[in-house]
C-alpha positions, 0 to 999 in steps of 0.5 A, a space after each residue: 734607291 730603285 733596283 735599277 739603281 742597284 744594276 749600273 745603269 739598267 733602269 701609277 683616277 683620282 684613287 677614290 680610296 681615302 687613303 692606303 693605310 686607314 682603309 683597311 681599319 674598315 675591312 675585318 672580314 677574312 681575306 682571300 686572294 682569289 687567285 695563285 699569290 707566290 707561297 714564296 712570298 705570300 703571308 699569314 697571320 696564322 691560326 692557332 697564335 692569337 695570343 702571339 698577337 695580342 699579348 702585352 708588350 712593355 717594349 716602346 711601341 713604334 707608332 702609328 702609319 699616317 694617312 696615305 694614298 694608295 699606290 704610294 710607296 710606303 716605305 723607301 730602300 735601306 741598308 742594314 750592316 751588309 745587306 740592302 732592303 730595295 724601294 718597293 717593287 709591287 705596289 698594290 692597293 693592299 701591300 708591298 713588296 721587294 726584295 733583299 740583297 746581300 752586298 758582294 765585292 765592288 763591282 758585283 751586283 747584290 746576291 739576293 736572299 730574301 723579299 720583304 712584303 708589307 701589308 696595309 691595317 687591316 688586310 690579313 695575307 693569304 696562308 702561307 705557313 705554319 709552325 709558328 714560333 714567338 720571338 722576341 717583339 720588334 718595335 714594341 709590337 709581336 712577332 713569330 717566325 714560321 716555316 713556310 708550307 711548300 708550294 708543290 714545284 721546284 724552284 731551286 735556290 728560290 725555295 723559301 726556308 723561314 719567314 718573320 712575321 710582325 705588326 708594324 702597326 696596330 693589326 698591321 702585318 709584315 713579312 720577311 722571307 728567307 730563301 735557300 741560298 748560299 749565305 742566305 739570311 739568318 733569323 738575327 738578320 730577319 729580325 735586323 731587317 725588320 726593327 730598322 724598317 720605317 714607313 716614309 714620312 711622305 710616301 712618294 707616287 709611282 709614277 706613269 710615263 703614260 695614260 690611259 684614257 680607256 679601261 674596259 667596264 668591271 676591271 680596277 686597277 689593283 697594282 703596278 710593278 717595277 722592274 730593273 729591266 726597265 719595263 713595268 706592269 699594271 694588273 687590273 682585276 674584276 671589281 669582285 675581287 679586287 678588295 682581295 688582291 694581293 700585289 706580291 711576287 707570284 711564283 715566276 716572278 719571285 724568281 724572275 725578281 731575284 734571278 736577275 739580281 744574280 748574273 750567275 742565274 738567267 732563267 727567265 720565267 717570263 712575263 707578269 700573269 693575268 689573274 683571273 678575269 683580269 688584264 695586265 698592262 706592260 710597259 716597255 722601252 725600246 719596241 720594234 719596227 714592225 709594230 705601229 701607232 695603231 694597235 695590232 691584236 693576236 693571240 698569245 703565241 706563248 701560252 705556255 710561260 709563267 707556268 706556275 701562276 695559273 690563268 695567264 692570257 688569249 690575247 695580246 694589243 701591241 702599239 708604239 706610244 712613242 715610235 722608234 727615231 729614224 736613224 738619220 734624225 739626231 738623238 734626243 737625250 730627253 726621249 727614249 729609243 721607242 715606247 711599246 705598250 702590250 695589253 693583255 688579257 683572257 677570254 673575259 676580255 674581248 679584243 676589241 677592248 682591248 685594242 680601245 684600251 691600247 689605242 687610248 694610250 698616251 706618252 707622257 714626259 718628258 722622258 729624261 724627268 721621271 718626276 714629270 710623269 702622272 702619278 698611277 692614281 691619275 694615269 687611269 680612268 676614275 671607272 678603274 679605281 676602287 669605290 670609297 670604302 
């Protein structure tokens, strides 16, 4: 079930990296973000409780992750008593995220309480709390509850008030996160979500409805999202930092994900951040008559959104993929009302590579087939995925 799904009818080269999940037995070394991850969201295992998890555990243990790609989605969407854990909506070379709903009366959309972020063997999350707590294990493997440090800003019933953290696998970490709502999660609730959570036997691809045949030299892609407004995003990060990166909510969109999951919330923070040195990609339907085929570039009339992410973008590339229908010409049930591309990035990335990144772009389809799309692995160039490890 996609988040789309859950809204009534509101709504990606060849990866060079062997596989998502056994990568990572590579890396041990400390990592680091490298730009502003949602504290909200963003998990840890923390110092101070090794013994947490390395003790000896006499629970069945649950087993190991089989080999995958990366920008797969690991896990799929599942029901636990009254509460609905959706498909993964931040799908990155390092982890994934989603969110939590809680089931209302017919007719009504789920109220949202909580997000679960799940990390790839190997990669430690980025510091976000402190006050560990041992709790009983989850699947034969250790698991803590933890209070999260505060993120410096207000953001309402968006504040997170708990995080369970456990090893799904060996040196493999999750998180749930509660948030400060009305008949938000309780920690048994936290610990139901987690035991019943189980990678996919066949992880299934994220999907592209279009290809890029142009990135600009040193960026990689690094994630793609989903979102139930029927628009996506792509980030691309410098080759430096892209071992680092952790596609997860930031800040705004943490807040944006789950506002729109309850009608009685409409603040909109805005659109996914560039990080750092970066670029982002967004995907619309619909568009506008006043953009054409041939991409049109300017400068970020809105510096001032998604203001607690930190770096956001100069310049913006707008171009229709596919054009808006003339209003005489008869629907076509199989293709959408128009296709918008918007690239975006800051200073490190010059317009001019970014207009050649927007005047690469091509529609796939057909659009009514979403199993017909590229996979994000082979949507991009070869330049742009992450080297072996």
């Amino acid at each position: 079930m996609k988040l789309s799904d859950l809204l009534e009818g509101a709504p990606p080269a060849r990866y060079t990296v062997d596989d998502f999940v056994t990568a990572g037995r590579r890396r041990k070394r400390r990592r680091n973000a490298g730009w502003a991850i949602a504290a909200v969201v963003a998990v840890a295992i923390a110092i101070g409780v090794p013994q947490i998890l390395t003790r000896q555990q006499t629970h069945p243990v649950t087993p190991e992750p089989a080999p995958t790609r990366a920008l797969d989605r690991l896990f799929k969407t599942y029901k636990v008593g009254a509460l609905t854990v959706g498909d993964p909506e931040w799908v990155g070379v390092n982890n994934q995220t989603t969110y939590i709903g809680r089931d209302r009366p017919p007719g009504r959309p789920l109220r949202a309480v909580g997000t679960l972020s799940v990390y790839r063997p190997g990669f430690n999350p980025t510091p976000a709390w402190d006050s560990a707590s041992v709790t009983e294990p989850i699947g034969g493997r250790s698991a803590y509850f933890a209070q999260p440090r505060a993120t410096g800003y207000d953001v309402g019933v968006w504040t997170p008030t708990r995080v369970l953290v456990w090893q799904y696998a060996e040196n493999a970490t999750a998180v749930v996160t509660a948030y400060d709502r009305h008949l938000g999660l309780t920690e048994t609730e936290m610990r139901a979500v987690a035991a019943k959570f189980a990678l996919q036997a066949t992880p299934q691809p994220i999907r592209q409805a279009y290809t890029v045949g142009h990135t600009p030299p040193g960026l990689k892609l690094a994630a793609v999202e989903y979102s139930m407004r029927g628009q996506g995003s792509v980030v691309f990060v410098p080759d430096a930092a892209s071992a680092e990166f952790e596609s997860t909510f930031r800040d705004s969109e943490t807040e944006q994900l789950l506002a729109n999951l309850d009608p009685q919330n409409r603040r909109i923070p805005g659109p996914t951040p560039v990080p750092p040195g970066g670029m982002v990609i967004d995907f619309r339907l619909g568009g506008s008559s006043e953009i054409g085929p041939e991409p049109e570039c300017r400068a970020n009339k809105n510096p001032g959104l998604a203001p607690y992410a930190g770096p956001t973008w100069t310049t913006e590339c707008r171009v229709m993929i596919v054009p808006l229908p003339d209003e005489s010409a008869p629907l076509d049930q199989d293709s959408p009302t128009g296709v918008q591309l918007t690239v975006r990035a800051g200073d490190s990335v010059s317009a001019d590579q970014l207009r050649q990144v927007a005047a690469s772009a091509k529609s796939t389809g057909p659009f009514g087939v979403a199993s017909s799309w590229t996979p994000s692995v082979e949507a991009f160039p070869t330049s742009a995925q992450l080297p072996r490890d």
